[in-house]
DOMIDO-65787 format. One record per residue (C-alpha): residue number from 1; residue in three letters; x, y, z. Coordinates in pm, 1 decimal, always signed. Example, Ala and Ser with C-alpha at 12.3 -4.5 7.8 and 13.67 -1.06 7.14 Angstrom:
BEGIN
SITE seq type       c1       c2       c3
SITE   1  ala  +1230.0   -450.0   +780.0
SITE   2  ser  +1367.0   -106.0   +714.0
//
This chain:
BEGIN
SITE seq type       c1       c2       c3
SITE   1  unk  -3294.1   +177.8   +603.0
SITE   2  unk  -3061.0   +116.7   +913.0
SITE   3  unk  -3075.9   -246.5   +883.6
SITE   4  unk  -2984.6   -238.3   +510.4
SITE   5  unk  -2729.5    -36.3   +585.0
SITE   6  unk  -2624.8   -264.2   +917.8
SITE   7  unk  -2633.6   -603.0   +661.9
SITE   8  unk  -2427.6   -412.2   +337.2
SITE   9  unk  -2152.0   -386.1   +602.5
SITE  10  unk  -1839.9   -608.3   +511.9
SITE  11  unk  -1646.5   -713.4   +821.9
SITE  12  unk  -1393.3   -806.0   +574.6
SITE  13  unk  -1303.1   -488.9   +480.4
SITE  14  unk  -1033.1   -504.2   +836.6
SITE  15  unk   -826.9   -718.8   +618.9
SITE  16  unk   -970.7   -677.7   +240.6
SITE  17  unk   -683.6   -446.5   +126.5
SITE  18  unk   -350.7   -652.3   +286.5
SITE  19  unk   -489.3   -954.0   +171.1
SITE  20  unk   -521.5   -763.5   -165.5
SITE  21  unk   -147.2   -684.1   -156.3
SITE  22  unk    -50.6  -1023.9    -12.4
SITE  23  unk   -159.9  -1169.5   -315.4
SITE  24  unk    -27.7   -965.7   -585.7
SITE  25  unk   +319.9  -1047.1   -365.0
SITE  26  unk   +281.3  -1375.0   -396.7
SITE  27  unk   +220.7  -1465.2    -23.9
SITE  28  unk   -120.1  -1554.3    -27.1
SITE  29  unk   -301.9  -1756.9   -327.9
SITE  30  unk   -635.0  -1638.9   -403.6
SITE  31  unk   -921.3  -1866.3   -432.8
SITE  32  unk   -920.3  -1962.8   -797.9
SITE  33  unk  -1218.1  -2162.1   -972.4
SITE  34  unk  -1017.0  -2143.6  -1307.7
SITE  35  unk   -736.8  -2369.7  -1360.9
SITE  36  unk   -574.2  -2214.0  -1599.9
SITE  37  unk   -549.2  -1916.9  -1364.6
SITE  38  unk   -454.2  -2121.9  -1085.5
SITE  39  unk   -141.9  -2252.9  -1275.3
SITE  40  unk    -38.8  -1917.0  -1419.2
SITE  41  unk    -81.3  -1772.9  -1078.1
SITE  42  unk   +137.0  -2068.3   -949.7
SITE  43  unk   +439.2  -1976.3  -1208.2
SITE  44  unk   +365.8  -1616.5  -1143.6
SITE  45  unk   +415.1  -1639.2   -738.3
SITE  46  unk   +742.9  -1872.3   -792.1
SITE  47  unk   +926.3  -1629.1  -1048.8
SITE  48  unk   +853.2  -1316.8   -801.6
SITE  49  unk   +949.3  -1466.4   -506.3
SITE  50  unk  +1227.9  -1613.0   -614.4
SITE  51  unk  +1370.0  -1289.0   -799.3
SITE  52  unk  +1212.1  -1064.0   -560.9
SITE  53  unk  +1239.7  -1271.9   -219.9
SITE  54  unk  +1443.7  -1595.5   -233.1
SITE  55  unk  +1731.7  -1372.6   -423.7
SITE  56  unk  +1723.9  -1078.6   -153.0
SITE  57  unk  +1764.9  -1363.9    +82.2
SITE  58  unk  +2087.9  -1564.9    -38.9
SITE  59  unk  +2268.0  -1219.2    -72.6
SITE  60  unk  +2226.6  -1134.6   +279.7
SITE  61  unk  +2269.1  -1506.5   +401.3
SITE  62  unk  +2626.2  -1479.3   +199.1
SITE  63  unk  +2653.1  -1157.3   +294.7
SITE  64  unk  +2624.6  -1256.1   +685.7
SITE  65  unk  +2864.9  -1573.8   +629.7
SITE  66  unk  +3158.4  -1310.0   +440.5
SITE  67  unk  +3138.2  -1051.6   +719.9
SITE  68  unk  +3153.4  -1288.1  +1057.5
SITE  69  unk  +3376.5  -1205.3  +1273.9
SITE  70  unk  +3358.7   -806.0  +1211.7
SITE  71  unk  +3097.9   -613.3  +1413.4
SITE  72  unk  +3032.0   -328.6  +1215.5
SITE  73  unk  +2993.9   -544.0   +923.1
SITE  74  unk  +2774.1   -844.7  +1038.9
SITE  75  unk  +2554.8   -586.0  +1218.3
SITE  76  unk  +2517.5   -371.0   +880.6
SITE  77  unk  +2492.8   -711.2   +716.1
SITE  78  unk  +2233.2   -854.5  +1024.3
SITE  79  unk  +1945.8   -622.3  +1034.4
SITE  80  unk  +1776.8   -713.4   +682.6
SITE  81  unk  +1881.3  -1068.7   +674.5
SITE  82  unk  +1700.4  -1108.5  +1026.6
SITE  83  unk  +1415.8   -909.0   +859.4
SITE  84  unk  +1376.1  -1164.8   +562.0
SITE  85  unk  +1431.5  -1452.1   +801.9
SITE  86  unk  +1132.0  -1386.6   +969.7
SITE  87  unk   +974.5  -1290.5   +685.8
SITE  88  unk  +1038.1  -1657.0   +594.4
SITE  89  unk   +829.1  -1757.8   +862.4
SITE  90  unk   +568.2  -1554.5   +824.4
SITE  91  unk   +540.1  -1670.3   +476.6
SITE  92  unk   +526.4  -2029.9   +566.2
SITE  93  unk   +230.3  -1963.5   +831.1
SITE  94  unk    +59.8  -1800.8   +529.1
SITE  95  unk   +135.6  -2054.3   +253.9
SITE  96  unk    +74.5  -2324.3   +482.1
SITE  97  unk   -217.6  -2295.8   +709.9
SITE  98  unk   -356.3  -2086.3   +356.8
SITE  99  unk   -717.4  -2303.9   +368.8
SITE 100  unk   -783.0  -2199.3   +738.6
SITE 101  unk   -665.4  -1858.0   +693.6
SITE 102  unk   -928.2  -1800.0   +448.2
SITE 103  unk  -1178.3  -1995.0   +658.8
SITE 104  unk  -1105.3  -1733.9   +907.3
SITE 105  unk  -1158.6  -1445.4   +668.2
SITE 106  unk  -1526.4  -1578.3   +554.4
SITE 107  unk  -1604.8  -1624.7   +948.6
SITE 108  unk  -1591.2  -1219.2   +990.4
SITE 109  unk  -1927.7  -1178.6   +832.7
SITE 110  unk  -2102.8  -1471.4   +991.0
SITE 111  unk  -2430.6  -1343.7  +1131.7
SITE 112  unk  -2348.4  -1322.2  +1529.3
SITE 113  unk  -2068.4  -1057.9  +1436.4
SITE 114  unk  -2309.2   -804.6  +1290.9
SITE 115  unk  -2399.1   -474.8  +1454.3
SITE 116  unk  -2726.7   -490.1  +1600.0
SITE 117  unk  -2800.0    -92.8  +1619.3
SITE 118  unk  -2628.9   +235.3  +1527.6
SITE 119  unk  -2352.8   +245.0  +1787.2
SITE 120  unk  -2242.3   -107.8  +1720.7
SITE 121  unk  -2233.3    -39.2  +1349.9
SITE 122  unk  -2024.6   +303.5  +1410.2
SITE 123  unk  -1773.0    +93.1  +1616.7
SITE 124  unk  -1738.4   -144.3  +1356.3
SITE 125  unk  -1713.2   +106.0  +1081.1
SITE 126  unk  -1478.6   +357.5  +1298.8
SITE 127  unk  -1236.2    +26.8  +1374.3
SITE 128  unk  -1191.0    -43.7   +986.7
SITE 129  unk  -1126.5   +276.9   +882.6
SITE 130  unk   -824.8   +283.1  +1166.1
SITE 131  unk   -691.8    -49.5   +992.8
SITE 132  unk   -695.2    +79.6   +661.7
SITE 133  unk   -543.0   +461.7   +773.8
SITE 134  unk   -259.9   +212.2   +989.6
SITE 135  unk   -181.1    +42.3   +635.6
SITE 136  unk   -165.0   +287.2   +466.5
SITE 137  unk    +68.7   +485.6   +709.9
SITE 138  unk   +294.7   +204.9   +704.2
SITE 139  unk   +349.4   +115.5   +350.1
SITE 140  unk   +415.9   +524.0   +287.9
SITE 141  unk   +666.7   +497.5   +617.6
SITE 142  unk   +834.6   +170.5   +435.8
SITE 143  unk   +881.7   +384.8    +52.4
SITE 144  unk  +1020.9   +685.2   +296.8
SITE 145  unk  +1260.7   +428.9   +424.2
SITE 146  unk  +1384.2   +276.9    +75.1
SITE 147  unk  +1367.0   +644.0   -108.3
SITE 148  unk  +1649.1   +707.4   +210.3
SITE 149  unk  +1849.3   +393.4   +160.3
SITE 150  unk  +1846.1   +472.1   -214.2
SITE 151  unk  +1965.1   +827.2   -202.9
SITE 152  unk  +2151.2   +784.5    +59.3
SITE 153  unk  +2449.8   +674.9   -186.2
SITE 154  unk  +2418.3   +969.0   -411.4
SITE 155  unk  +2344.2  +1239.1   -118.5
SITE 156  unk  +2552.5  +1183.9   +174.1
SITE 157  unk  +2909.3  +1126.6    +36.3
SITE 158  unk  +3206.2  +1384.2    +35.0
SITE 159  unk  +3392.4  +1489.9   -256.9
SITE 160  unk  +3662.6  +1228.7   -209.0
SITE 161  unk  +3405.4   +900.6   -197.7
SITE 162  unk  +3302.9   +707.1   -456.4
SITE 163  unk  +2931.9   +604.3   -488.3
SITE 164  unk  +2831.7   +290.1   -281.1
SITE 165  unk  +2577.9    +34.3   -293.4
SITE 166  unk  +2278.9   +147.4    -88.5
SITE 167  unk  +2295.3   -157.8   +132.8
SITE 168  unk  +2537.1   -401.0   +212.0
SITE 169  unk  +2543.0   -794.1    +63.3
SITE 170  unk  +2749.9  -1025.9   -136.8
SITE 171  unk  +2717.6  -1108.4   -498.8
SITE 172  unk  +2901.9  -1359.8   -734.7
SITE 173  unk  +3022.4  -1082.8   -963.0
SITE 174  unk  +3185.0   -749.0   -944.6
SITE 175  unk  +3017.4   -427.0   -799.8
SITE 176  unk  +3234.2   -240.7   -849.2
SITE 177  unk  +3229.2   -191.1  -1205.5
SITE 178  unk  +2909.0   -114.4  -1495.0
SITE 179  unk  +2675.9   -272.6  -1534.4
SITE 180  unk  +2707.6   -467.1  -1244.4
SITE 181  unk  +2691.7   -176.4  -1039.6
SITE 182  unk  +2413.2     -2.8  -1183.2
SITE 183  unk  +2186.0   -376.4  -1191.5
SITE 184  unk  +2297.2   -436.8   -813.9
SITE 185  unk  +2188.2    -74.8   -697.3
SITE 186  unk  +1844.4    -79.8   -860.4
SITE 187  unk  +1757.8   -453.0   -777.5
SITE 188  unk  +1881.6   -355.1   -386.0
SITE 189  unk  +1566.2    -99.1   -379.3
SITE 190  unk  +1326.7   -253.8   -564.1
SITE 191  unk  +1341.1   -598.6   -361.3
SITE 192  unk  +1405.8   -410.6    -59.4
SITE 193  unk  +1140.0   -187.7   -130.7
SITE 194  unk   +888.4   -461.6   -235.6
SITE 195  unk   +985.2   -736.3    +54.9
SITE 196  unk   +961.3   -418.3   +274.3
SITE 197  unk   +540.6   -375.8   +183.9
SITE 198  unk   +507.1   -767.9   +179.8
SITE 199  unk   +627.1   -792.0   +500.0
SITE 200  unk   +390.0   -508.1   +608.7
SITE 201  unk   +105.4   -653.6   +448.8
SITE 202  unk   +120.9   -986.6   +642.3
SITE 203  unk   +201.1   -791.4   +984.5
SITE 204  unk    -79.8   -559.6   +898.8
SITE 205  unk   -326.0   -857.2   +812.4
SITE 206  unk   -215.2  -1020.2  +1159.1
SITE 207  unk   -310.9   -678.9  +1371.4
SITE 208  unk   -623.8   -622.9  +1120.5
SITE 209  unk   -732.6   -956.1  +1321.7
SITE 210  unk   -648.1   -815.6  +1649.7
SITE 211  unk   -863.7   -509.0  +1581.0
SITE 212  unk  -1183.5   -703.8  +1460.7
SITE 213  unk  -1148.1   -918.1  +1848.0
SITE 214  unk  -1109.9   -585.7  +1986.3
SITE 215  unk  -1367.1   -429.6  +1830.5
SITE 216  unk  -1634.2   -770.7  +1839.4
SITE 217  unk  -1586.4   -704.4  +2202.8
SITE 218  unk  -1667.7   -373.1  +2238.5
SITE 219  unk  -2005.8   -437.9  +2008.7
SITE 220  unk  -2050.4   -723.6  +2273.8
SITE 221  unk  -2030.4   -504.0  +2555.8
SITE 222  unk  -2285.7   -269.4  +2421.2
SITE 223  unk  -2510.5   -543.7  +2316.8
SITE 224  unk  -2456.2   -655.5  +2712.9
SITE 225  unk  -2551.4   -326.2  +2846.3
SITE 226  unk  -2823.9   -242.1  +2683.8
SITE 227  unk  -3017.9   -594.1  +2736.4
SITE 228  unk  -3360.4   -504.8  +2890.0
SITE 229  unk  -3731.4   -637.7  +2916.2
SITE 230  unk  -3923.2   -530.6  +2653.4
SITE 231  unk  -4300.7   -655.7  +2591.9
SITE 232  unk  -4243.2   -555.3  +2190.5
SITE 233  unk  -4270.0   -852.8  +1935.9
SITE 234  unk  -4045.5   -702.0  +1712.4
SITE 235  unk  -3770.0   -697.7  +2002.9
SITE 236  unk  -3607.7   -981.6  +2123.6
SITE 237  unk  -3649.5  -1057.5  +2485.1
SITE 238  unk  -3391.5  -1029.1  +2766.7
SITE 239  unk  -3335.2  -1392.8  +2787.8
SITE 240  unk  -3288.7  -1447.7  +2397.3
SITE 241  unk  -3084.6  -1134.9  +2420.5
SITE 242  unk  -2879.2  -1286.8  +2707.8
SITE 243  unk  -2880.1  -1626.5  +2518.4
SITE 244  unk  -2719.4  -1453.6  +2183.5
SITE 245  unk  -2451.2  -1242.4  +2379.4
SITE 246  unk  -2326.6  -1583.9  +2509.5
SITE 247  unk  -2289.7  -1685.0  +2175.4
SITE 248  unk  -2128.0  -1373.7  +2063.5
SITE 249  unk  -1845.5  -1383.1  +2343.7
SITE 250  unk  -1805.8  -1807.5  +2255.7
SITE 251  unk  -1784.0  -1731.0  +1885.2
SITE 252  unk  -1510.9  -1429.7  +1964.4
SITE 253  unk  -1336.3  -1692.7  +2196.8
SITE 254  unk  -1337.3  -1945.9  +1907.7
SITE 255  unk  -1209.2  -1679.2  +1679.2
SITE 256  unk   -917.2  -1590.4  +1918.5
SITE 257  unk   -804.0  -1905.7  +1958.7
SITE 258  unk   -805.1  -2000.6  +1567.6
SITE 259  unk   -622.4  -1652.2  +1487.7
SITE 260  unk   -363.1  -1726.1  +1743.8
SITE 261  unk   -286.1  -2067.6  +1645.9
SITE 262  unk   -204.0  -1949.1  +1307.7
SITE 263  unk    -40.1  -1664.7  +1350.6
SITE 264  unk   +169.7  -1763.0  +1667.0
SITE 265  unk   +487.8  -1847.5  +1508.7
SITE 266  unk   +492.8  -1529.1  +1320.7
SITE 267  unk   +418.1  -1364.8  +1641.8
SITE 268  unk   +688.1  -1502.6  +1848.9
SITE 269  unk   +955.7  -1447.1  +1534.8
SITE 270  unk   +866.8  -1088.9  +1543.3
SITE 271  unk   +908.6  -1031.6  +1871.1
SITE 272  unk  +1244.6  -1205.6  +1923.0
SITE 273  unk  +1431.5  -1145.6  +1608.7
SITE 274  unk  +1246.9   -800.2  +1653.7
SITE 275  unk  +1472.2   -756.9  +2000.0
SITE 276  unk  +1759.8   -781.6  +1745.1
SITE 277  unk  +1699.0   -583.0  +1479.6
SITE 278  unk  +1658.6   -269.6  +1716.2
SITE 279  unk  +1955.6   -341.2  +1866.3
SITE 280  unk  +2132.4   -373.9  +1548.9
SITE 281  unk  +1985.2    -84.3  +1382.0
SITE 282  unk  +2080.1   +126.8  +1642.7
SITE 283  unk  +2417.1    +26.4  +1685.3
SITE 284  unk  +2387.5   +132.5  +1278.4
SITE 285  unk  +2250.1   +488.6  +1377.9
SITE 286  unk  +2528.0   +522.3  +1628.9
SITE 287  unk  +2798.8   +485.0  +1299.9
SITE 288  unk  +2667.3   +758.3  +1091.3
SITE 289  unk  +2604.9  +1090.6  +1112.8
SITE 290  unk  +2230.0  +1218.1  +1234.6
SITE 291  unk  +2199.3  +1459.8   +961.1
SITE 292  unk  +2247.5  +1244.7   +713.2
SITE 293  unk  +1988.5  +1028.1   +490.2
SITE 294  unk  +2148.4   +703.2   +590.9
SITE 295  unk  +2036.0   +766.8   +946.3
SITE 296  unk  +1669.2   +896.3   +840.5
SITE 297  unk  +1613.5   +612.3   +653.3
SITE 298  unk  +1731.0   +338.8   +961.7
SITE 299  unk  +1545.2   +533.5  +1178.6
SITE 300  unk  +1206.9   +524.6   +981.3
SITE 301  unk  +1314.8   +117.4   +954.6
SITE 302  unk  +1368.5   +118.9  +1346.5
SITE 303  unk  +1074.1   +322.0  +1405.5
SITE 304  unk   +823.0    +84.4  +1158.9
SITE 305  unk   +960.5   -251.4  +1349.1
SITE 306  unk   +867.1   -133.1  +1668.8
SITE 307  unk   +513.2     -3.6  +1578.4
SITE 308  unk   +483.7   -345.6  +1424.3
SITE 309  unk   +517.7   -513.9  +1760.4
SITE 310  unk   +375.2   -226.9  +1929.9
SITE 311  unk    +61.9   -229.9  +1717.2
SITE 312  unk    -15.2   -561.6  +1844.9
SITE 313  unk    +83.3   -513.9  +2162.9
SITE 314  unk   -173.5   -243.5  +2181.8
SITE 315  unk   -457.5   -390.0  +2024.8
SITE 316  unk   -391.4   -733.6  +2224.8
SITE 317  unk   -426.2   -501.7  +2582.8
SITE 318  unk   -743.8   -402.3  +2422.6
SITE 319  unk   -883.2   -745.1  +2417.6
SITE 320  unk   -754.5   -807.7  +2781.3
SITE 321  unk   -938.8   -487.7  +2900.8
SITE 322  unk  -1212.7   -508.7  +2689.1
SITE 323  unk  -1274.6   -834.5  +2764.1
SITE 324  unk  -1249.1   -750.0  +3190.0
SITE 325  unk  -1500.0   -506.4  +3138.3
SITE 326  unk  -1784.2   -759.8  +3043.5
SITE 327  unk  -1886.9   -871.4  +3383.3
SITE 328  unk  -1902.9   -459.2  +3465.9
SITE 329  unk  -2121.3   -401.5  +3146.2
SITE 330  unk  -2376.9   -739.7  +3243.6
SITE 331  unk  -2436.7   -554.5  +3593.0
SITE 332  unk  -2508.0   -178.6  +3425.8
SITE 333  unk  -2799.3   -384.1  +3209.5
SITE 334  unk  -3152.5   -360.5  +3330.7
SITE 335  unk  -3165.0   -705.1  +3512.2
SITE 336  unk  -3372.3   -570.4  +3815.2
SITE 337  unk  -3673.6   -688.7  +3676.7
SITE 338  unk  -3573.0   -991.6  +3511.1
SITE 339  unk  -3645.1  -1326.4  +3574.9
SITE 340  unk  -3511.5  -1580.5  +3807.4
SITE 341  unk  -3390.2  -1784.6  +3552.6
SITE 342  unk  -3234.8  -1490.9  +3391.6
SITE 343  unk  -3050.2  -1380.4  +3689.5
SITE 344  unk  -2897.6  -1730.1  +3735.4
SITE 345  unk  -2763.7  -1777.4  +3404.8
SITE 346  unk  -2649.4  -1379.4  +3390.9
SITE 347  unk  -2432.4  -1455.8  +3712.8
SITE 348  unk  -2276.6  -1753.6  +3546.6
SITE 349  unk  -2149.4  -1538.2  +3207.5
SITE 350  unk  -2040.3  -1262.0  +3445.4
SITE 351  unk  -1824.9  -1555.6  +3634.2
SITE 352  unk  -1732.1  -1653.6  +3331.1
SITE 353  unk  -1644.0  -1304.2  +3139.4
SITE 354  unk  -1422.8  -1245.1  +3492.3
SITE 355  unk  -1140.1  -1438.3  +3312.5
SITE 356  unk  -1038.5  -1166.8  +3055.5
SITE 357  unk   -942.1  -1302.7  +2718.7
SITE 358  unk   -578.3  -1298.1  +2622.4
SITE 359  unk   -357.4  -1358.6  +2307.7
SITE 360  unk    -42.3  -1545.3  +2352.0
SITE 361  unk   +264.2  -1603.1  +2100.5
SITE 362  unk   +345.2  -1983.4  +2100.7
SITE 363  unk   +189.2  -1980.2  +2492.0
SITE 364  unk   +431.7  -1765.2  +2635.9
SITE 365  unk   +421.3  -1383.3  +2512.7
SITE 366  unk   +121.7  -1207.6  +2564.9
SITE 367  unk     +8.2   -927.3  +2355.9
SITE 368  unk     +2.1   -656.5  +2609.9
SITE 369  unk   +173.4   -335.8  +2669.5
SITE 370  unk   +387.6   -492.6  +2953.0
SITE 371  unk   +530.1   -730.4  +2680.5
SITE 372  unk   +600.3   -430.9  +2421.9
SITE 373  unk   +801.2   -301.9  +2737.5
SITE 374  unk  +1019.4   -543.8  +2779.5
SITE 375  unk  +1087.2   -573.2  +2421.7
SITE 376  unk  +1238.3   -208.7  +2422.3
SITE 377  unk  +1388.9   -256.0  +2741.4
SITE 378  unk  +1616.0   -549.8  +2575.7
SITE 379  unk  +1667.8   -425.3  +2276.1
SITE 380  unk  +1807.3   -101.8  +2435.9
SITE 381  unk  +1977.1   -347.4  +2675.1
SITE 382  unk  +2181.5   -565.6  +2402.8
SITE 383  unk  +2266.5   -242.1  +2214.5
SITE 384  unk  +2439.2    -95.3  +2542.4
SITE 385  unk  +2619.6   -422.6  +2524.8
SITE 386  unk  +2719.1   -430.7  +2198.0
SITE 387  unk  +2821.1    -20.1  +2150.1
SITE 388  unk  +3044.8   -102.0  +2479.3
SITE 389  unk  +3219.2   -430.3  +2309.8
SITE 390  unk  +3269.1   -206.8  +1974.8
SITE 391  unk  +3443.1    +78.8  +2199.0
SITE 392  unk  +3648.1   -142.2  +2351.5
SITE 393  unk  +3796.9   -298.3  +2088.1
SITE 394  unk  +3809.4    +25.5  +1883.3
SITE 395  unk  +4036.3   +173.0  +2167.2
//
């Protein structure tokens, strides 16, 4: 019963539901075998993107371009255009390396990644539920943030103010006015709103990896510990045991290395236009007032960009201790009584496991709570920078 239960386990399910989302977005293409599904699914990604994505985008370029020079505009203009820059990139990597992402996907439920007993099962099944509860957390935190922009308008003006747009951009025809108004104001939330779960789809899908290398190393270490002699036929031995573990920690090493090549751009766009976009949207929070709906919302926005790079900042310090704590969990397994030839070749994986696995972005940021750090450090840094130049020439 436990192994039918071990094999009807989908590994895929860390990244089944954002890759779900992806491609109703448009991001991702599915794997058609129909071609007249594969063409109307073409036609269908290119009208929502450009409508939902490509549109957002030229606004808030224009908008960027019309407002240089003032800081209070380009940094109300800045903070969303950076966000759909990156976004940019992080639908190229998708679009492009889209073959090899979805080799990827299928390699999570190759055979050498399957629990092997209870606890390695629970570990697996504990880690996806945590991916899907982070999802879901962050798609409700991104509707919290557009239901603030979009109220924000209606809620937080005085008697003597007009109603505004609910974010700032530039369009080829009057605002000011019906319908334009009305079209402008609805479009700004829906393509904000939408762009804002895309966006959190593909960052989810990128950490979703992260967790299934953290948590393939944690069923490794168990499978390490609990490696013992055993006279049963229906048991390996210690030396096949031994002999699969080292395949185990190669495969997780191979998987690392494809995940981060792939996803390494997005990585590294994250983190520095990331730097920016705090600054920015706290130089934002420092305009308005904190009781207001404005400042909920750009905090929930602030808030959801950090946990973004602090998500896999987290889970990539999980690898790196995870990973350290191999050549601990080979010595705690019952080796005493071993052979000769087993004791040899355990000393040369725990030489080998005393080089912890890391993830880099493009080689030079590694995922680790040192580099979420200094990310806060200077954002908080530029902001000082920037409120100081705005008092200044205020006074």
């Amino acid at each position: 019963m436990e192994g039918t239960t071990f094999k009807d386990l989908d590994l895929r399910e860390f990244l089944r539901l954002n890759i779900k989302l992806i491609h109703f977005f448009g991001y991702f293409s599915p794997e058609f075998h129909n071609s007249k599904i594969k063409v109307f699914y073409f036609f269908y990604r290119l009208g929502f993107l450009s409508f939902i994505f490509f549109l957002c985008f030229l606004t808030q370029l224009a908008n960027m371009i019309d407002s240089f020079g003032d800081i209070e505009r380009m940094t109300d203009a800045s903070f969303l255009f950076l966000t759909n820059m990156v976004q940019c990139l992080k639908l190229y990597c998708f679009i492009h390396n889209a073959s090899r992402i979805w080799k990827l996907v299928y390699s999570m439920n190759t055979e050498v990644f399957r629990p092997r007993n209870q606890a390695q099962y629970e570990i697996l099944r504990k880690e996806i539920k945590m991916s899907k509860i982070i999802l879901s957390l962050y798609l409700l935190a991104c509707t919290l943030t557009c239901i603030s922009w979009g109220v924000s308008p209606l809620l937080d003006r005085t008697s003597d103010d007009g109603i505004r747009l609910p974010l700032s951009g530039w369009y080829p025809f009057s605002t000011d006015t019906s319908p334009g108004f009305e079209f402008v104001y609805f479009y700004q939330i829906l393509s904000t709103w939408i762009n804002g779960l895309g966006d959190i789809s593909m960052d989810t899908c990128i950490s979703g990896t992260i967790m299934f290398i953290s948590a393939q190393l944690s069923v490794l270490k168990d499978a390490v510990e609990t490696m013992k002699p055993t006279s049963s036929s229906d048991h390996p031995t210690i030396k096949e045991a031994l002999v699969r573990n080292v395949t185990h920690f190669k495969t997780i090493v191979q998987f690392a290395e494809e995940a981060t090549f792939l996803f390494t751009a997005s990585i590294t766009g994250q983190f520095v236009v990331g730097v920016v976009i705090v600054c920015m949207s706290m130089f934002q929070m420092s305009l308005v007032s904190v009781s207001s709906f404005q400042f909920f919302g750009m905090f929930i926005y602030q808030s959801c960009v950090l946990l973004e790079i602090y998500l896999w900042c987290f889970y990539g310090n999980e690898v790196i201790m995870k990973s350290d704590q191999l050549t601990q969990s080979a010595y705690m397994c019952e080796w005493t009584d071993a052979s000769k030839e087993f004791k040899q070749n355990l000393i040369i994986f725990m030489t080998r496991t005393q080089f912890p696995l890391k993830l880099y972005a493009s080689g030079y940021f590694t995922l680790s709570l040192e580099t979420f750090k200094a990310v806060a450090k200077s954002s908080w840094s530029y902001f000082a920078v920037l409120n100081q130049v705005h008092e200044d020439k205020v006074a």
